[in-house]
Backbone bond lengths (Angstrom), bond angles and torsions (degrees), N, CA, C in turn:
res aa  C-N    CA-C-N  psi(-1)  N-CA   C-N-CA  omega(-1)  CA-C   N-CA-C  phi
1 X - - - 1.446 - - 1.526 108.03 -
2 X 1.416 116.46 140.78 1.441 110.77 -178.74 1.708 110.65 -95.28
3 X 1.408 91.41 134.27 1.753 88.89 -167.90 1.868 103.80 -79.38
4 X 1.283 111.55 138.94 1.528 109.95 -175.32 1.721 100.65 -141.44
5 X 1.047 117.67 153.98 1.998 111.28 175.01 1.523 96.66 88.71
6 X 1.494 93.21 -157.11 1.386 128.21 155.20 1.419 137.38 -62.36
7 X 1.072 138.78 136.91 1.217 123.79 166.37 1.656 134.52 -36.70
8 X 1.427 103.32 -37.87 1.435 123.96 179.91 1.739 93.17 -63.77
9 X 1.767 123.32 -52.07 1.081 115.68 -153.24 1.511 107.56 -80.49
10 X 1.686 112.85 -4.18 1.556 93.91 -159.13 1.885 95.80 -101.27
11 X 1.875 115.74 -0.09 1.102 138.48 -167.38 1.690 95.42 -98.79
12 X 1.148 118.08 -20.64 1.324 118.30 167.83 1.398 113.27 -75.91
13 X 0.960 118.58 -34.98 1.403 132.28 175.78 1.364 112.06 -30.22
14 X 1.448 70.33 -70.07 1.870 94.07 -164.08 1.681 115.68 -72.18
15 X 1.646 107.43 -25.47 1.568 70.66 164.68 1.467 110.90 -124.32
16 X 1.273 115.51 35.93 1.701 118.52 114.30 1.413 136.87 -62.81
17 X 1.276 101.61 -9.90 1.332 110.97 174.26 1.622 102.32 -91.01
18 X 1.382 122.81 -56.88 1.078 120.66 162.80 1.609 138.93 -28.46
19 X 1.261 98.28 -52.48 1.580 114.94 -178.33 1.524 109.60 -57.39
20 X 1.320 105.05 -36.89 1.857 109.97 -172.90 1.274 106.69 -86.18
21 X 1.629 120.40 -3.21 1.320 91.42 174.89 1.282 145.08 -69.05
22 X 1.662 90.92 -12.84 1.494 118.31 -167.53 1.798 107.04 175.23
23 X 1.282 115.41 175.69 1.328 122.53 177.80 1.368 107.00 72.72
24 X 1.470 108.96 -173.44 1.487 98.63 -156.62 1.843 92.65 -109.90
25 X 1.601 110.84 44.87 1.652 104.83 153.06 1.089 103.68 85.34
26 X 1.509 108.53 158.54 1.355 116.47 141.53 1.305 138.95 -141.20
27 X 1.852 113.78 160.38 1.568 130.18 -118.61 1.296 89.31 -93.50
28 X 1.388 129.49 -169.57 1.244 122.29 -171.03 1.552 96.02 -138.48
29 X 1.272 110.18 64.46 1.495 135.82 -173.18 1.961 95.13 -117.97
30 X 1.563 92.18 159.36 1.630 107.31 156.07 1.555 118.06 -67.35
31 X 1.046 151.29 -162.07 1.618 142.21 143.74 1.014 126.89 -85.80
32 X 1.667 106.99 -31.51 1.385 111.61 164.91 1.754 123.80 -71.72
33 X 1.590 106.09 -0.25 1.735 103.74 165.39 0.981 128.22 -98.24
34 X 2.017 108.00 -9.53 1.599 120.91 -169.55 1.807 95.46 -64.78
35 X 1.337 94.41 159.90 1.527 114.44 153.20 1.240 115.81 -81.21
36 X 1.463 126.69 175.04 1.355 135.34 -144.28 1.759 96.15 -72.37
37 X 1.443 118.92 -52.50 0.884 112.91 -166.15 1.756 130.61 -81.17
38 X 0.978 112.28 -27.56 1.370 152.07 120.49 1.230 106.90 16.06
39 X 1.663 107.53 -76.94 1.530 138.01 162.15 1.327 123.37 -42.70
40 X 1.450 110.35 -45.59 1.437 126.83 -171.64 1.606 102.65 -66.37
41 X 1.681 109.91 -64.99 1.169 125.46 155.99 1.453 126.02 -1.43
42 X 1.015 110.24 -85.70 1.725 157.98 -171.12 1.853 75.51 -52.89
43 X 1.740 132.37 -72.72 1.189 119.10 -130.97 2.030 84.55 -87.27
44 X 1.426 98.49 -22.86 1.662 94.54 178.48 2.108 123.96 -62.37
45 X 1.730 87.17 -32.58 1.645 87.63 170.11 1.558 106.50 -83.39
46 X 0.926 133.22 -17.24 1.698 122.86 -163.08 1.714 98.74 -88.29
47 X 1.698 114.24 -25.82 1.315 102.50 167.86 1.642 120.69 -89.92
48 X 1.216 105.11 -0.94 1.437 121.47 168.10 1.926 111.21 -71.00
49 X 1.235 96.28 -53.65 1.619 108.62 166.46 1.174 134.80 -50.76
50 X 1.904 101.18 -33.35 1.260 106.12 179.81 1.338 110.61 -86.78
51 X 1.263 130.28 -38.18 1.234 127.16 -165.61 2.088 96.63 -78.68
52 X 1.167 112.33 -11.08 1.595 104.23 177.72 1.585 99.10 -91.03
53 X 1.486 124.80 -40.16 1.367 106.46 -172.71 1.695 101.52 -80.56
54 X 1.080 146.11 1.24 1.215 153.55 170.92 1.547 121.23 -94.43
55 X 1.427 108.69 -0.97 1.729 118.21 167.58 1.903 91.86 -120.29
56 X 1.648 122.73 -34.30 1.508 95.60 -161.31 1.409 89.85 -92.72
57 X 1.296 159.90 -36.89 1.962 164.80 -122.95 1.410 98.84 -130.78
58 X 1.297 100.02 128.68 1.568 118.72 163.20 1.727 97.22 -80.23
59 X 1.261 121.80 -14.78 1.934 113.82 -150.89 1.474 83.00 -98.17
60 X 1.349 95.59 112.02 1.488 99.51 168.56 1.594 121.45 -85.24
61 X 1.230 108.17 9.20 1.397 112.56 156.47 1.773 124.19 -71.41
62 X 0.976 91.71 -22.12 1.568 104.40 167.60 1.677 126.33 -51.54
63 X 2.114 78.41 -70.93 1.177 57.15 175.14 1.924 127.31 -113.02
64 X 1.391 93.15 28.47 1.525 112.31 166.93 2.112 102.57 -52.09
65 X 1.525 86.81 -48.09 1.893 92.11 -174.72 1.779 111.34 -55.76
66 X 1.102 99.38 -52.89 2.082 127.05 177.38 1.964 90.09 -40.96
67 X 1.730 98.73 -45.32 1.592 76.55 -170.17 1.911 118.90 -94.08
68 X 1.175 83.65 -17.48 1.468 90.00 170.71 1.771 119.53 -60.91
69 X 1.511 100.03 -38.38 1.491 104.96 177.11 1.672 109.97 -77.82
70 X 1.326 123.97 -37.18 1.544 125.29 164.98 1.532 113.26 -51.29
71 X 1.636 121.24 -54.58 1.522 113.41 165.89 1.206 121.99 -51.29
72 X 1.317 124.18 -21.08 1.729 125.97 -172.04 1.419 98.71 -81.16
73 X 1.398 104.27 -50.84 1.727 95.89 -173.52 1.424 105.12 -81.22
74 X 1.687 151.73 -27.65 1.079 133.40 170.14 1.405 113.97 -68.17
75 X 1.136 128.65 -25.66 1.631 120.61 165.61 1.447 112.30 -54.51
76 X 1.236 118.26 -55.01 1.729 142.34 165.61 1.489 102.23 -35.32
77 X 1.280 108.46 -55.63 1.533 91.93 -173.30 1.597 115.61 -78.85
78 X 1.098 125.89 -35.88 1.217 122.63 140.83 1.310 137.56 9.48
79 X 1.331 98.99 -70.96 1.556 115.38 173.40 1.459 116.19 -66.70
80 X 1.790 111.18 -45.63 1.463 127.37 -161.96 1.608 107.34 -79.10
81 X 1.161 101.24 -31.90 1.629 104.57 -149.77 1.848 88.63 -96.02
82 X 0.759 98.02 146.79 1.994 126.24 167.36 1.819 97.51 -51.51
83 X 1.609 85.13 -105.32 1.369 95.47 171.38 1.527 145.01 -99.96
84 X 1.678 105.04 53.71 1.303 121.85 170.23 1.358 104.91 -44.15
85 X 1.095 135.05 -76.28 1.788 162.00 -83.61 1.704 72.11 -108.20
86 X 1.726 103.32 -79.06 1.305 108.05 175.78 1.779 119.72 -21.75
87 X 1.245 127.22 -53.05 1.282 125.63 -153.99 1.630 102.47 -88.00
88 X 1.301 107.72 -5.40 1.533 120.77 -173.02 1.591 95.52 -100.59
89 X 1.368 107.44 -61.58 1.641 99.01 -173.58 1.610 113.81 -59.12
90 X 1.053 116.65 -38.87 1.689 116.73 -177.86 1.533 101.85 -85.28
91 X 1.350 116.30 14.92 1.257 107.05 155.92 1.436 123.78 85.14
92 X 1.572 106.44 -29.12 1.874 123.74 164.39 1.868 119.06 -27.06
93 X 1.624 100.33 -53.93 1.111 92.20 177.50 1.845 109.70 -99.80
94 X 1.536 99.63 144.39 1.619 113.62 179.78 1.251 134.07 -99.36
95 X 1.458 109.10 73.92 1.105 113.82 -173.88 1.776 129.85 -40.14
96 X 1.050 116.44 -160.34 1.757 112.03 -179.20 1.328 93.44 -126.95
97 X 1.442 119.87 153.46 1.370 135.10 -150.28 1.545 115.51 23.34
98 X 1.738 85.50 -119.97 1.929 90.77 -162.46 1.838 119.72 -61.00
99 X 1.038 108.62 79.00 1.383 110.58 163.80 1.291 125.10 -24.00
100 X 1.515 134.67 0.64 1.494 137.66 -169.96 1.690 89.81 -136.55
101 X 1.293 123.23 -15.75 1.260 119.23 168.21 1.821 111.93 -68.14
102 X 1.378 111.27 -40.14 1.111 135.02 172.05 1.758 127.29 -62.79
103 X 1.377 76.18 -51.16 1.952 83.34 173.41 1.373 102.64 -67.95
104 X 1.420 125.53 -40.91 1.392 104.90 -164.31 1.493 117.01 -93.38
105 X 1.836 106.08 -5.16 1.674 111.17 173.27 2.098 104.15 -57.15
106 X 1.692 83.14 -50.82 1.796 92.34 176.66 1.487 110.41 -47.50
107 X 1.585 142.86 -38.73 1.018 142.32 -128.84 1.742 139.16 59.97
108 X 1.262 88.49 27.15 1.510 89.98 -155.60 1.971 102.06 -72.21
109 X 1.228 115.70 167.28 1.539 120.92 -165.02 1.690 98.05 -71.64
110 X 0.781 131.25 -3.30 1.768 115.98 -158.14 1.701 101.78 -171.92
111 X 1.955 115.15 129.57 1.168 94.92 165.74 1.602 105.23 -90.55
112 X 1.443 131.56 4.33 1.298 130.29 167.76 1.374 132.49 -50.69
């Protein structure tokens, strides 16, 4: 992908690029207005984004932005979701990079 703009804009890209590959898109809402699933969505393309701007970009501002917007909405879900915490601590859900960065955003008892 050719990087052009801002960092923010060329990270938009991508998970606009993401969103179309499949699934049912995404809305042109904040995250904090999506519905539950919406959310789920939303946190499934942004780790889709990250792992593409993190194989095609040397500018790790890229995808520094990709992760900043994935922490916003996994904190978010956090709050929204029942049993987020659960699917994070038992490990079900796969976050992007540091997996112990993650367990311990959740609070979970152990990064073991």
């Amino acid at each position: 992908m050719f990087l052009f703009g801002t960092p923010e804009d060329t990270a938009k890209l991508y998970v606009e690029q993401a969103a179309s590959s499949g699934g049912a898109g995404l809305k042109d809402l904040h995250y904090e207005d999506m519905e539950l699933q919406e959310l789920q969505d939303l946190l499934v393309y942004l780790r889709i984004a990250y792992y593409r701007a993190s194989r095609d970009t040397e500018d790790e501002a890229v995808v520094s932005v990709i992760t900043e917007w994935h922490d916003e909405v996994f904190l978010h879900l956090l709050e929204v979701m029942e049993d987020f915490r659960t699917l994070v601590c038992s490990r079900i859900h796969k976050p992007i990079g540091d997996w112990n960065k993650y367990h311990k955003l959740a609070g979970c008892a152990s990064a073991n």
